[in-house]
MIDOSE-1310 file (N, C-alpha, C; in nm, 2 decimals, decimal comma, always signed):
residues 110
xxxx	-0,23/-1,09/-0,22/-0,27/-0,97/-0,28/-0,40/-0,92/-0,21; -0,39/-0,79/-0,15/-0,52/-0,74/-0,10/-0,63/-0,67/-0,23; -0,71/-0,63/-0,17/-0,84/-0,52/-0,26/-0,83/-0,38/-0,20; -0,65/-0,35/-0,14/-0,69/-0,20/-0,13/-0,63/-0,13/-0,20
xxxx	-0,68/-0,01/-0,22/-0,63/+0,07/-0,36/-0,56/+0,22/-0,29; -0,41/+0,19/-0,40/-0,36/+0,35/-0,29/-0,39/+0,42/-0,45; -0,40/+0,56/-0,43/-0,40/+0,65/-0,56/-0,23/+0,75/-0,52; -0,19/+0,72/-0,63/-0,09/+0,79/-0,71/-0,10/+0,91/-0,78
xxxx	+0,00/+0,99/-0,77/-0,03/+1,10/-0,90/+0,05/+1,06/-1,03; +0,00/+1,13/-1,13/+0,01/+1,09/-1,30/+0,12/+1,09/-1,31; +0,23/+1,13/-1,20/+0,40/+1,11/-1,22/+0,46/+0,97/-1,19; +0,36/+0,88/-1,14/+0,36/+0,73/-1,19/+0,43/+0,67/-1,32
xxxx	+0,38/+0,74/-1,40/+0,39/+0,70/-1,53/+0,53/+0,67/-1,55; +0,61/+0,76/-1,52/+0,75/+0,73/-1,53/+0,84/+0,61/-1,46; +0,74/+0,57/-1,37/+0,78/+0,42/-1,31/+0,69/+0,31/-1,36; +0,63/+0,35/-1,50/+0,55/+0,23/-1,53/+0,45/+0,18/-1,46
xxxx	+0,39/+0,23/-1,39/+0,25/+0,17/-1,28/+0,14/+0,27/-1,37; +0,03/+0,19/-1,40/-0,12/+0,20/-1,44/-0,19/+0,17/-1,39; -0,34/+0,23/-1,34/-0,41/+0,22/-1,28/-0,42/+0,04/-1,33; -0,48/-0,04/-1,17/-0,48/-0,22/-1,18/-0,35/-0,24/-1,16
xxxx	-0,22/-0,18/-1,19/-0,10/-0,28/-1,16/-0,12/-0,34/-0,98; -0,01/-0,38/-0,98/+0,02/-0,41/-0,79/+0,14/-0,34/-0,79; +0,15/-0,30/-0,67/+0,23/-0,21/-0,60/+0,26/-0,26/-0,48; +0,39/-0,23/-0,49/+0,45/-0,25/-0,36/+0,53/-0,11/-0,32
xxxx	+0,46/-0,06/-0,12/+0,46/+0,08/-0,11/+0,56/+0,04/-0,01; +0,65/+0,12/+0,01/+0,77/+0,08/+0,10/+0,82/+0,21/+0,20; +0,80/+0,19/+0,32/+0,89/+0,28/+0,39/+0,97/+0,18/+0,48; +1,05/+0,29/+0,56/+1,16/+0,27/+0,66/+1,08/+0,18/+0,74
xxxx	+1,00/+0,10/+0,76/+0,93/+0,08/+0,88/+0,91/-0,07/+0,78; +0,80/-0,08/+0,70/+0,77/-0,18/+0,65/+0,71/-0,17/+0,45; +0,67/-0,28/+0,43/+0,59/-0,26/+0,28/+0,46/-0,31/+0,30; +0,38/-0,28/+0,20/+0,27/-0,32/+0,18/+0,28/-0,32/+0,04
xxxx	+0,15/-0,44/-0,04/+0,12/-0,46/-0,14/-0,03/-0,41/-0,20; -0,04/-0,33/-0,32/-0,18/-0,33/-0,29/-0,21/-0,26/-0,45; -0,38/-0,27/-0,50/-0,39/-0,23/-0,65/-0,32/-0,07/-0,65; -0,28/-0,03/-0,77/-0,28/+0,11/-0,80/-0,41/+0,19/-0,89
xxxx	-0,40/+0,29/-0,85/-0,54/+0,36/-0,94/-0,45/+0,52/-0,94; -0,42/+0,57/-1,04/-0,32/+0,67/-1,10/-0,40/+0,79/-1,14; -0,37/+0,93/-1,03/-0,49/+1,00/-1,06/-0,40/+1,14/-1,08; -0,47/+1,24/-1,16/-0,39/+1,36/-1,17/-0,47/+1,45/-1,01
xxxx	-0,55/+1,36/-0,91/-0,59/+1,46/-0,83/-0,48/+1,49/-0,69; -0,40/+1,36/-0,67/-0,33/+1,41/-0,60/-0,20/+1,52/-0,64; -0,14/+1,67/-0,54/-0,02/+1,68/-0,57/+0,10/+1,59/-0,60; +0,16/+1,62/-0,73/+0,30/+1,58/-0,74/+0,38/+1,51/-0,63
xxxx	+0,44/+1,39/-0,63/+0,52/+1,36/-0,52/+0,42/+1,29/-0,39; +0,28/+1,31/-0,41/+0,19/+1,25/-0,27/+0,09/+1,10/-0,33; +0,15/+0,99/-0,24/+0,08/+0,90/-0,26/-0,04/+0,91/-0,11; -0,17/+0,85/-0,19/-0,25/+0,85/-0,09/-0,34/+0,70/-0,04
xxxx	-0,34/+0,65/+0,05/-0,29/+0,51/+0,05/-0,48/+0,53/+0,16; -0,56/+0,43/+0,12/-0,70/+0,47/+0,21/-0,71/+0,43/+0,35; -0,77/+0,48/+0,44/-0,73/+0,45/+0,60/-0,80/+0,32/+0,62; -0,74/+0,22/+0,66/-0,79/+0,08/+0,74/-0,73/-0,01/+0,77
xxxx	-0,74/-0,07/+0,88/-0,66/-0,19/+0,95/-0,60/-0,34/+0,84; -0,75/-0,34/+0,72/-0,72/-0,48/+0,65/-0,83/-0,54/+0,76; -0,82/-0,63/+0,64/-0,89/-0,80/+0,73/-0,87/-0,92/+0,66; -0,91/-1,05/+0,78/-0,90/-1,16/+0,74/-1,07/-1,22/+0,75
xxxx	-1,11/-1,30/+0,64/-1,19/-1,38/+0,69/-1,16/-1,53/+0,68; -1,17/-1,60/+0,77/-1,17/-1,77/+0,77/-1,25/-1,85/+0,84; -1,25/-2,01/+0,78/-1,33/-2,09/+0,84/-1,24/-2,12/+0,95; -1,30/-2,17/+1,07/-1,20/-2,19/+1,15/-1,18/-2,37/+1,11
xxxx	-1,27/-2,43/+1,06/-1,33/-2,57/+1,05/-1,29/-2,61/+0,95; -1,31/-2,55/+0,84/-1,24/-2,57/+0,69/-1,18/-2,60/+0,65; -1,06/-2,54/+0,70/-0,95/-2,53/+0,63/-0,87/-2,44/+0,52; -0,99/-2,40/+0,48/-0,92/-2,28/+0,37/-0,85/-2,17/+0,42
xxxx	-0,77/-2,17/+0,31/-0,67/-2,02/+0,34/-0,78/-1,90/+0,37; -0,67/-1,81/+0,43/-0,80/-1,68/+0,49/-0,82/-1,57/+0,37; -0,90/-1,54/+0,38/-0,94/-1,43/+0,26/-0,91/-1,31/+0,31; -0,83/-1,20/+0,25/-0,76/-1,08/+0,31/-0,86/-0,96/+0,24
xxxx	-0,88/-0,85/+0,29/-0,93/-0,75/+0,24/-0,87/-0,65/+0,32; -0,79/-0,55/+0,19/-0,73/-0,44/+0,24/-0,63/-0,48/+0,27; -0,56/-0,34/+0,38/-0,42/-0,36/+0,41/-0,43/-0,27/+0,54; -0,37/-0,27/+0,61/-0,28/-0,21/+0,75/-0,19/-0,07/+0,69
xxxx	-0,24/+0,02/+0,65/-0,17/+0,13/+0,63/-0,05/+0,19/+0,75; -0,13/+0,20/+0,88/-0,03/+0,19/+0,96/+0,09/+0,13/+1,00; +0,11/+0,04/+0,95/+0,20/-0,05/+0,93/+0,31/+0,04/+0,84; +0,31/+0,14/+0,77/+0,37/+0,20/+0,72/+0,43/+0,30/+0,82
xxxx	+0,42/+0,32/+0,99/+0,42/+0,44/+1,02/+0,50/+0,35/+1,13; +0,60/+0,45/+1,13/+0,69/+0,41/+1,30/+0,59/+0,44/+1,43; +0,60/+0,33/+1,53/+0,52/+0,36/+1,69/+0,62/+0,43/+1,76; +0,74/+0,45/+1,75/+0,85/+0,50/+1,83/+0,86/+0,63/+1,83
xxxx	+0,83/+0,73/+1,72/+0,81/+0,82/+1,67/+0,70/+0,90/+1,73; +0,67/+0,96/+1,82/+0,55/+1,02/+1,85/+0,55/+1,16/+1,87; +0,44/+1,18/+1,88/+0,42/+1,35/+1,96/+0,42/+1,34/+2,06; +0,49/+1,46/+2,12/+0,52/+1,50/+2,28/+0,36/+1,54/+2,35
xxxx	+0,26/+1,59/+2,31/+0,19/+1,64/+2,36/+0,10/+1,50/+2,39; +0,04/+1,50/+2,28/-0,06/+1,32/+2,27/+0,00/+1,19/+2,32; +0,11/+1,15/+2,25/+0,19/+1,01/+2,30/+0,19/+0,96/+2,15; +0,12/+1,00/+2,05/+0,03/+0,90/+1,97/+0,14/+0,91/+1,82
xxxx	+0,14/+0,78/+1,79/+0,22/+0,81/+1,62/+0,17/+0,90/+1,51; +0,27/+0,95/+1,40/+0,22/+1,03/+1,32/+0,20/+0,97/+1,19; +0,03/+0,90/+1,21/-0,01/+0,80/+1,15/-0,07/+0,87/+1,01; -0,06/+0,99/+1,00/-0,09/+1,02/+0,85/+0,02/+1,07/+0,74
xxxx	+0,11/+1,05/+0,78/+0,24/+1,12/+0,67/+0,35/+1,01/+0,70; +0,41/+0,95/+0,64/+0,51/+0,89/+0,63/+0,58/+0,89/+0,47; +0,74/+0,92/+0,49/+0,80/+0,93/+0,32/+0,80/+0,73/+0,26; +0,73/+0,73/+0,12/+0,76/+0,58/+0,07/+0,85/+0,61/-0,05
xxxx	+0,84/+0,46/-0,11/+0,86/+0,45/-0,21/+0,78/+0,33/-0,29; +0,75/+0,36/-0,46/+0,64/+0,30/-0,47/+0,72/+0,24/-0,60; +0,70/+0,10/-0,64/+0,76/+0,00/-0,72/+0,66/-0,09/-0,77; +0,64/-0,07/-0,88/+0,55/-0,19/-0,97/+0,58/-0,32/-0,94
xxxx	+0,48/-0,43/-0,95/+0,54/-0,58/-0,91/+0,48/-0,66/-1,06; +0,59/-0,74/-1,09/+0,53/-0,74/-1,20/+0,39/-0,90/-1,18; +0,36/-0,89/-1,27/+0,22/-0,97/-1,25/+0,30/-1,13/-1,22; +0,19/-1,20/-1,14/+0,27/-1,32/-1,15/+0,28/-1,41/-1,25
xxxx	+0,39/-1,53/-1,29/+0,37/-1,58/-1,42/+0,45/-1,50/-1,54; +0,45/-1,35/-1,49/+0,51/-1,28/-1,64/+0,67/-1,29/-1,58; +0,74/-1,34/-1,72/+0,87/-1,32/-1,74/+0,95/-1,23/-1,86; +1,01/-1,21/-1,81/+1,14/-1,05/-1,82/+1,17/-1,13/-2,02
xx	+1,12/-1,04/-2,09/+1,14/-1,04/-2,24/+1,27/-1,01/-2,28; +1,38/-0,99/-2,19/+1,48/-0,93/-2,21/+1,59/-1,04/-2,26
């Protein structure tokens, strides 16, 4: 689980995600996981996911697992796909889909 936060609009609710759930944001390309925060400021239908690579920190010596911050938003966007004029991907708009994960440990009351 990362520390990055996408914001949703308040049409969430119908998929059960509250601001703190985890999310998992999915396009044709790839997913990412990451906190939700559920705001009436985005339009209807636009998730907005904050711009940055992610990171790792580790001991190289240690041994401990690496500490992750954030996420790779781009990772969400096809490289194949580009503009004719620039070369470059169209790293701010890509269609997802967004799916509550349920917490770990919790099981289905059903």
């Amino acid at each position: 689980m990362t520390d990055a936060y996408g914001e949703q609009s308040a049409e969430t609710a119908r998929l059960g995600v509250r601001t703190g759930d985890t999310v998992r944001i999915t396009s044709a390309v790839d997913s990412l996981d990451c906190t939700a925060e559920v705001s009436n400021d985005p339009q209807m239908g636009v998730a907005i996911l904050a711009h940055g690579w992610g990171s790792s920190v580790f001991d190289p010596h240690g041994g401990a697992p690496a500490d992750f911050h954030g996420v790779n938003r781009n990772a969400l966007v096809s490289d194949t796909n580009v503009d004719a004029l620039s070369g470059t991907p169209a790293f701010g708009i890509a269609a997802v889909r967004i799916a509550r994960l349920e917490p770990e440990g919790a099981t289905d009351a059903s």
